[in-house]
N, C-alpha and C positions, 0 to 999 in steps of 0.2 A: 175108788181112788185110782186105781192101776188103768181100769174103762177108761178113765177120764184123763189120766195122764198119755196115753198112748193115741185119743182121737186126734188132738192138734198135730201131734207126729205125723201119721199119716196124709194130714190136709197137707202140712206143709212139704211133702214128700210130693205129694199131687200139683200142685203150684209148680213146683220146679220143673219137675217132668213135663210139664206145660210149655213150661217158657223156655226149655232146652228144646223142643220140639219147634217151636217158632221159629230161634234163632237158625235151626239147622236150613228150616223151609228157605228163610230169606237169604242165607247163604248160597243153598241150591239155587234161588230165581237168580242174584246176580252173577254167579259163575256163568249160567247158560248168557245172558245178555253179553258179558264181557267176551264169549267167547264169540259169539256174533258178529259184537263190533270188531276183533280181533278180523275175523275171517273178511270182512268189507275192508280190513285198512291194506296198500301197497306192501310189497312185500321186502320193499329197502327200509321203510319206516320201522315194522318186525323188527330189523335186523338192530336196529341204534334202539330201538325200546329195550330188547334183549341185553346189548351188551351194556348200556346204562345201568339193567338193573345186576348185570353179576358183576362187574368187574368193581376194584377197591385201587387205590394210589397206591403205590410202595416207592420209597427212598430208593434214591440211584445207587450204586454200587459205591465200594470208597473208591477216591481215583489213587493209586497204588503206583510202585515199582514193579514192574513185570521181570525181568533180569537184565544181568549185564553180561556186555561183551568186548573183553572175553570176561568169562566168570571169576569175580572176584575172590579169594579168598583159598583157593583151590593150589594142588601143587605145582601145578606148573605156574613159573613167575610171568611179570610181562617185559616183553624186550622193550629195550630201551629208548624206543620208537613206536612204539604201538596206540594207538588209540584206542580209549576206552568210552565205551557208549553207552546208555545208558534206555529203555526200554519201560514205557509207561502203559497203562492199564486202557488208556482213553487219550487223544487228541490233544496235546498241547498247546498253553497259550504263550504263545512264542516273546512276549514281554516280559514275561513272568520269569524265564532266564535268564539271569545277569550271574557275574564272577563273585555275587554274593550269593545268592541263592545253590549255586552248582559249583562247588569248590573243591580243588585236590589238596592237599596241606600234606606237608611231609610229620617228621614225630616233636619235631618245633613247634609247630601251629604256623610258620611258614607257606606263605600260599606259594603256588608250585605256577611257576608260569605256561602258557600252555592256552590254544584257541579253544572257544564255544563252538559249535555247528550244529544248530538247532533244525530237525527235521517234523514231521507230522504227529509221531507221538514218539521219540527218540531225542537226545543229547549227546552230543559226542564229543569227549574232551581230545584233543592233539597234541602233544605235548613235542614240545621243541627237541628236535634229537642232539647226541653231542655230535662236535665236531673235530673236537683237541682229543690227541692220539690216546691220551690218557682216561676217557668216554666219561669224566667227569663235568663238564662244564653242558650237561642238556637239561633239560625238566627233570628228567629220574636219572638219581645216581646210583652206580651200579651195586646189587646188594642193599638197598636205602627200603626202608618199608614207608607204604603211603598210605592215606585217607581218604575216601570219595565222601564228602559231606553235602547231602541235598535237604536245602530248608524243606521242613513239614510245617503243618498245623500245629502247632498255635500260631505261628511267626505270620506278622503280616506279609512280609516280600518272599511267600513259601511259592514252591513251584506249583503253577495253577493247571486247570485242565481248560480247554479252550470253551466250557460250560461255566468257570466259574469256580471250579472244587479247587480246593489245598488238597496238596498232594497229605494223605492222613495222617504218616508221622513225620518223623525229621528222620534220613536213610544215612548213615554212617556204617561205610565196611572197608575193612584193612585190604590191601593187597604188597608184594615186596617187587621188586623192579630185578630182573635177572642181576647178577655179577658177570665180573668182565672171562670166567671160565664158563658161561653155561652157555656158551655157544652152540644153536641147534646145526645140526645133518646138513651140510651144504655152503655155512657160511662162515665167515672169520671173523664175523664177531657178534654179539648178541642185539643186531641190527635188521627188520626186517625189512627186506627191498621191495622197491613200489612196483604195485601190479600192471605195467606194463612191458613190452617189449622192443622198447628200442636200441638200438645200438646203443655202446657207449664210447663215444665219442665227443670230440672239442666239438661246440658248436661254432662256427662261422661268425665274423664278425664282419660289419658291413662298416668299409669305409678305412680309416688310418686313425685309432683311436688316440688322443691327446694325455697326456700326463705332466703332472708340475713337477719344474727342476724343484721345488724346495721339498717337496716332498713324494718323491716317483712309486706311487702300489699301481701295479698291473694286473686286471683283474681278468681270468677265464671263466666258460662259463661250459658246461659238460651236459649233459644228458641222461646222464644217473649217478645217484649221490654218492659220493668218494667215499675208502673207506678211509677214515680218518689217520689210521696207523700208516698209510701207503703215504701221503701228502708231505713229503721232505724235498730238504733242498736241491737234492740231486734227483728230484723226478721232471727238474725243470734246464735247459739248458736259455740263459739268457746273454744275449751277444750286442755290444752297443756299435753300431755299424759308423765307427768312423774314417778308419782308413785301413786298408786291408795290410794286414792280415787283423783282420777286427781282432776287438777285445772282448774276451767273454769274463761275465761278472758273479760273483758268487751275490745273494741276494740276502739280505739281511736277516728274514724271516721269511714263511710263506705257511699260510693256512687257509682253512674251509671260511668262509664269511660265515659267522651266526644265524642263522633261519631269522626272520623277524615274525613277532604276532601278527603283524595287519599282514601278512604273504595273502596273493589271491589263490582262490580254492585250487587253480590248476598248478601253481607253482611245486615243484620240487624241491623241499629243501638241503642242502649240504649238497650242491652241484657247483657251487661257484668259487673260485681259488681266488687269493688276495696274494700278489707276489712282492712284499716288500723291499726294495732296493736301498734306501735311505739316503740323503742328498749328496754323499760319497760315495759309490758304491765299491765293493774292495774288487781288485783285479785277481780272475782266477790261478794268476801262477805268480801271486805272491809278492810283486812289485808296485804294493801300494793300494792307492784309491784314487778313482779320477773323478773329480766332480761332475754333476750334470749340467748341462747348460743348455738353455732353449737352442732349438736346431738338432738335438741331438736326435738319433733314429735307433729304436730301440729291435730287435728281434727275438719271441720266445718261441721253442720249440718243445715238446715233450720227448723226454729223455727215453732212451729204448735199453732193453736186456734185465735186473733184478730190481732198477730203481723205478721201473714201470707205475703209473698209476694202476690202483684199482678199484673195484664197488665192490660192494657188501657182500658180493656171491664168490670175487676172487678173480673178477674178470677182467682182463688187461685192458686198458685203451686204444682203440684203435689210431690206425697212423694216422697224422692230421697232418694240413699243410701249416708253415710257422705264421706267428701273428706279429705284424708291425706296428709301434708307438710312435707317435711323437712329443719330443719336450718341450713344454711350453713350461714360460713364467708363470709362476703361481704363487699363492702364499694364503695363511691359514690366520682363525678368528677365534681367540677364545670366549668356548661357551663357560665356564668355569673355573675358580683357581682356587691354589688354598695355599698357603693361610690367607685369612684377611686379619686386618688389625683387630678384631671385635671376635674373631675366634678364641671359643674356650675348649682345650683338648683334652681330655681325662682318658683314664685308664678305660679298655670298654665294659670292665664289669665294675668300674668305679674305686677298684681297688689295688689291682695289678697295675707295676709301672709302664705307664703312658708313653705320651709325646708330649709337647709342649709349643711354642708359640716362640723364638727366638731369633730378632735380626731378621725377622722376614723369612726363616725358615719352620719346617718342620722336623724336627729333633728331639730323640729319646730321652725322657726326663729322668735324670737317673746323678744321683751327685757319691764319691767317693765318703764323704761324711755319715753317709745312710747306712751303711755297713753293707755284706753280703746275703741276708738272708738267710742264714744256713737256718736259722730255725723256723722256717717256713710260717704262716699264717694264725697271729695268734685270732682266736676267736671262741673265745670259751661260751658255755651254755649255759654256766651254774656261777658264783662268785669265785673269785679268784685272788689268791696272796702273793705278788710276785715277791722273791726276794732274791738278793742276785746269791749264787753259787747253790740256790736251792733247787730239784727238782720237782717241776708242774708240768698240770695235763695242758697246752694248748689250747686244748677243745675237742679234740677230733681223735682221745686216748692215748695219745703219742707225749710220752714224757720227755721233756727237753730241759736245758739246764742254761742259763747264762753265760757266759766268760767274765766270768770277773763282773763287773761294775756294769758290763755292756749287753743289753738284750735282743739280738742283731735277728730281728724278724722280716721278711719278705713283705709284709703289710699286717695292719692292726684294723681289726673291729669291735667293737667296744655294744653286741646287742642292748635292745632296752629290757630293762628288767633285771638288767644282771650287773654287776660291782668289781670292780678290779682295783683293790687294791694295792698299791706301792710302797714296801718299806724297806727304805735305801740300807744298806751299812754306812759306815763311817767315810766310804771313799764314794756316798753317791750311788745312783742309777740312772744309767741312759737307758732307754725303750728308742729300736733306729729302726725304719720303718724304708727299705727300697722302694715299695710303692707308696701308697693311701696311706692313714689314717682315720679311720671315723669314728668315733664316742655315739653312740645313740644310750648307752647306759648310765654309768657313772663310774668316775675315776676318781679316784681319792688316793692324795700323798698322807699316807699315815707314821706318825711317831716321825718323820724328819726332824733333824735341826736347822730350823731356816738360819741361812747365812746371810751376810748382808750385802746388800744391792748397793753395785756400784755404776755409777750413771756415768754412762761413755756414746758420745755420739760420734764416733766415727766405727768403721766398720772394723769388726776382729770375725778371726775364722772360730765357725759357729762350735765346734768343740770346744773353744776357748770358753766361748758364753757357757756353754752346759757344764761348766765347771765353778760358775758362780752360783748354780742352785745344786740344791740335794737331788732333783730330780728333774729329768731332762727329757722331754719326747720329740725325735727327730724326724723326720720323712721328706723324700724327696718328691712325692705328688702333692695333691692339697690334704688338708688337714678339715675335716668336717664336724664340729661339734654340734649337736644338738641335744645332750642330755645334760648333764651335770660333773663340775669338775668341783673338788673342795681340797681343802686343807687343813691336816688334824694334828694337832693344834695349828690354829691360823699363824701365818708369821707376823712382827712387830711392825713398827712405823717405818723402820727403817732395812726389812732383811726381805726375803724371797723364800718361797719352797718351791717353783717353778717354775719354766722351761718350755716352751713349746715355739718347736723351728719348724720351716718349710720352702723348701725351695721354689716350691709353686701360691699357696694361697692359704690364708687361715680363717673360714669360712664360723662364724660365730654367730651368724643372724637368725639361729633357730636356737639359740644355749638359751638353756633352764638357767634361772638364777644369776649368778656371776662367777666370775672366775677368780679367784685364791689372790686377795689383796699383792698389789708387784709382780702377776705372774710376768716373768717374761715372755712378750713374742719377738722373735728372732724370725727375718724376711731377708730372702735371699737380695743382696747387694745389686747383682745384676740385673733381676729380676723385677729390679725398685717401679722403673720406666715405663717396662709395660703395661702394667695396667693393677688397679685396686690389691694388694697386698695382703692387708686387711680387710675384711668383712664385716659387718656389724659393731655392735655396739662394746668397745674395749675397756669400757671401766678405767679400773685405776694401776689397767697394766700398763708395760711400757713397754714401747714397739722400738727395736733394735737392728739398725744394716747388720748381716753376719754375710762372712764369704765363704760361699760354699767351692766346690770343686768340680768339673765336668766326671763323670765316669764312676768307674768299680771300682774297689778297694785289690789289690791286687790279688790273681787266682779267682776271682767272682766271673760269673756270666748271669745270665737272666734273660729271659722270655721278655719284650715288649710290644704292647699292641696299643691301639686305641680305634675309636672311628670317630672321623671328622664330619661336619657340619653337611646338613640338608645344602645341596641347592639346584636351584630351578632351570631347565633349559629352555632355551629360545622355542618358540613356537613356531620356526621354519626351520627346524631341525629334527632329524630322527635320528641320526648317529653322529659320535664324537670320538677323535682320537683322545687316546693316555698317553700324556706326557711326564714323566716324573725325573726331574734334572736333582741332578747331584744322587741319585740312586745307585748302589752297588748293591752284588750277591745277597747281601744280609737280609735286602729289607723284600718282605711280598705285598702284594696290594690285593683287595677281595672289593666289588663294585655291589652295590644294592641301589633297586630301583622302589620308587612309591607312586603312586598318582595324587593329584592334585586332590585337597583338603573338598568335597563336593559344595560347602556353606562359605570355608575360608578356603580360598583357591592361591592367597599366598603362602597356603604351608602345605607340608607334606600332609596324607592318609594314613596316619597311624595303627590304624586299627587293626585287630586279630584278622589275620590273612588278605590286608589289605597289599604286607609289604614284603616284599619278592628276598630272596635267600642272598646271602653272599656269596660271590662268581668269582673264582682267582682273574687277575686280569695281569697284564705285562705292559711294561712303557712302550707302546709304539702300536699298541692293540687296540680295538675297535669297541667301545659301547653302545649298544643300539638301546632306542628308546619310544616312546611316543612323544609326540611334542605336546613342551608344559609339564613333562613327565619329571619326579625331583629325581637327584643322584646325590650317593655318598657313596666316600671312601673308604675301608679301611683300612690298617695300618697293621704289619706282625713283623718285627727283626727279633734277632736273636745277635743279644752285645755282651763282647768280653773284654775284662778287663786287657789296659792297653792298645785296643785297636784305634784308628784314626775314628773324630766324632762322623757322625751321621746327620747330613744337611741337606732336607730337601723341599721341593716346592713342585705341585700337583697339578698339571692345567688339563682342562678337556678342551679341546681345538674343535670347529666346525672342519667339516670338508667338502 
């Protein structure tokens, strides 16, 4: 058995060793043949046979951020003029950067205005410098922290490589913009001056430059940029040449012109002086103002000894010879005005008191009925019991208390989700509102005793009305409901439990439900004319004239602001003056730009960093723009009680 079990092993032991010795043979024959034909073929051929058979595909590298400059994030800030560049791994595709893809945003989400300069595999943002004494009004404010946001992969409009590749992520890094002390070694102020070496001096003007009597700015033009702090009225001496012993003129205003985006690559910005005179201008020693009138011959000269112009380094202006104007008739076109009749002006956080729409002006919406505020913003976060002489949170942990009957809040918000109920005493509750109102929650008059409704169509002053119901809510902006207002117990066929007045609007086209059978609405008397009152749908309230009152209750002041309507300027324009008539100390103005809607080109571009920051700006001052480009105003005074009202009306003039 063992014999016979071990013979087949061995066969097949022999077999293999066989056929392993075959395979080896005819490996050996074709290696020498192959190596044959090898040795008969050219020897470029060799070379493409070889690298065919070693070399494998590998994926391109990612295309990346290489660094910036200067280096973001680091301690040293960047002045307030610097440019920042930006350093890619591979070749740019130079469409693939737009003001979407390559964005600065300050800590708003404000896109920061400021040129693109797309190079081979580099981006370089420019950001507009300042040029008002105060080095607030440039691209970066001073001490202000900022954003570089460069779309990556995933984004379709991500910055590309001129192969094809998405830049691999999305590049967001902080950097801070120097403050107006961190002035470096050499200069006076945190301004860095352009790298060349030319004098600084007036440039030469070729010819007898023209100016309009209705409106005389005379404009220089320098050879390195001003320092903005040096540019005052006494750095100018200007003399109207009409009969000797000529008159010299103090000039109205004088500043740096704005740098513009579209500037071409060689321009200099913050070289050129805007000298405004205004169509009187005043006589230097105090006996008046002489009108301009065509013919007249203007001369400016730059002033010599501490009122000296200077640049960024400190360095004085050289002497120039004086520059001649002449007056010619002129006159200006407005690209913009405000109000129009069809303008709606709210507070600008919707809740702080506004402006409003009145007689063709613009004027702080603010009525003596509304009380003072002293108890600042009610807005609670949880349900709330008002009762008057009781003390409650507000919202914001600050316990406050009523006066009596009267709950004199700066503005009301009523979140959703949350309950504010009202239970008067025996003499009533008023809720008075200086700004806004808005209900998004629900308001409920609880446990009142409705009184009964007396039907009067001519107008009473609106505290009169809030004396026919138990509870009364008053405000001098609009009145916004959209959640739920009730009444517990409902009042009868013939009584009321409530009240709601507004000097401005009572907006109810989003109210849950209905409104508390008789509520009163009380609409300001004046207010009747210009436009819808009411809003929506009023059931079986009754809408009432009340007379309200212009102003503050006496010893009140208050903060007001608003911002006014989108509008579009001419497409042969790039700048416009600010005109704002009936304007005094009180009120400031801030300009915001947007570009055109890219699907809807009659509206503005809303969108996250589409639209440019607010710029203080002055009546008689310059807005530069692109054309097609929208503009808005905004509006901030600060009003106190007994001061004369505030009436104004806003135009942007072509020039």
């Amino acid at each position: 058995m063992r014999a016979t079990a071990r013979a087949p092993s061995l066969a097949i032991g022999r077999v293999r060793w066989h056929a392993s010795s075959q395979a080896t043979a005819a490996i050996a024959v074709g290696s020498a043949l192959l190596m044959n034909l090898l040795r008969r073929m050219p020897t470029c051929l060799l070379a493409v046979v070889a690298a065919a058979c070693g070399s494998r595909s590998e994926p391109p590298p990612q295309f990346e951020l290489a660094r910036t400059s200067p280096e973001l994030g680091a301690a040293a800030p960047l002045l307030l003029n610097d440019a920042l560049t930006a350093y890619f791994t591979a070749p740019l595709l130079p469409v693939s950067v737009t003001a979407d893809s390559f964005t600065v945003v300050d800590d708003r989400g404000h896109r920061v205005p400021g040129a693109l300069r797309v190079g081979v595999d580099w981006v370089s943002f420019q950001p507009l410098p300042p040029v008002a004494p105060a080095l607030d009004d440039g691209s970066f404010l001073p001490g202000a922290v900022y954003e570089l946001r460069i779309a990556g992969s995933p984004r379709p409009d991500a910055v590309r490589a001129l192969d094809g590749r998405r830049l691999a992520a999305p590049v967001v890094k902080s950097f801070r913009a120097a403050a107006r002390d961190e002035t470096p070694p050499g200069l006076l102020a945190p301004l860095r001056p352009p790298a060349n070496d030319l004098p600084f001096l007036l440039r030469p003007v070729d010819g007898i430059p023209q100016t309009p009597a209705d409106a005389p700015r005379l404009t220089l033009a320098f050879t390195q940029p001003l320092l903005p702090a040096s540019v005052v009225l006494g750095a100018f001496e200007v003399t109207l040449l009409d009969q000797p012993p000529f008159t010299t003129l103090v000039p109205r205003s004088v500043r740096i012109v704005p740098p513009r985006l579209s500037a071409s690559a060689g321009e200099i910005p913050g070289t050129v002086v805007e000298i405004d005179l205004g169509a009187e201008p005043r006589r230097a020693d105090g006996s008046g103002t002489r009108p301009l009138k065509p013919g007249d011959r203007l001369c400016v000269q730059l002033a010599r000894g501490a009122a000296r112009l200077r640049d960024y380094r400190g360095g004085e202006a050289l002497a120039s010879p004086p520059v001649l104007w002449s007056v010619v008739a002129g006159a200006e076109l407005a690209c913009a005005e405000w109000p129009q009749a069809d303008d709606q002006v709210d507070g600008a956080d919707g809740l702080s008191p506004g402006f409003e729409v009145r007689a063709g002006s613009l004027q702080p919406c603010l009525r003596r009925e509304c009380g003072d505020g002293r108890l600042g913003v009610l807005r609670p976060v949880r349900d709330l019991v008002l009762r008057p002489g009781e003390p409650f949170d507000r919202g914001d942990g600050v316990l406050v208390v009523s006066d009596g009957a009267r709950f004199a809040f700066h503005s009301i918000e009523v979140p959703a989700g949350v309950t504010v109920a009202i239970e008067p005493g025996p003499a009533g509750a008023v809720l008075q509102a200086v700004g806004s109102a808005r209900i998004a929650g629900r308001l409920v008059v609880r446990g009142a005793s409705p009184r009964t409704l007396v039907r009067r169509f001519h107008a009473q002053p609106v505290l009169e009305l809030a004396e026919q119901a138990p509870v009364a809510l008053v405000a001098a902006g609009p009145m916004v409901i959209t959640g739920y207002v009730a009444a517990e117990p409902p009042p009868g066929s013939d009584a009321t439990s409530l009240m709601l007045a507004s000097a401005s609007r009572i907006d109810l086209r989003e109210l849950r439900g209905e409104l508390p059978f008789h509520t009163i609405l009380a609409v300001d008397e004046a207010m009747a004319g210009e436009r819808p009152a009411v809003l929506g749908v009023r059931g079986q309230s009754v809408v009432v004239p009340a007379v309200f009152s212009y102003g503050l209750p006496p010893g009140a002041s208050c903060s007001v602001e608003a911002v006014l309507s989108w509008r579009e300027m001419p497409a042969d324009r790039s700048a416009a003056l600010l005109q704002m008539l009936g304007a005094d100390g009180r009120l400031a103005a801030f300009w915001q730009l947007a570009p055109a809607d890219p699907l809807r080109q009659a509206q503005p571009d809303l969108t996250i960093g589409r639209v440019g920051r607010q710029q203080a700006i002055r009546s008689g001052e310059v807005v530069a723009f692109q054309p097609g480009d929208f503009v808005r105003i905004a509006l901030r005074a600060q009003i106190a009680a007994g001061e004369p009202a505030l009436a104004v009306q806003i135009r942007l003039v072509g020039r």
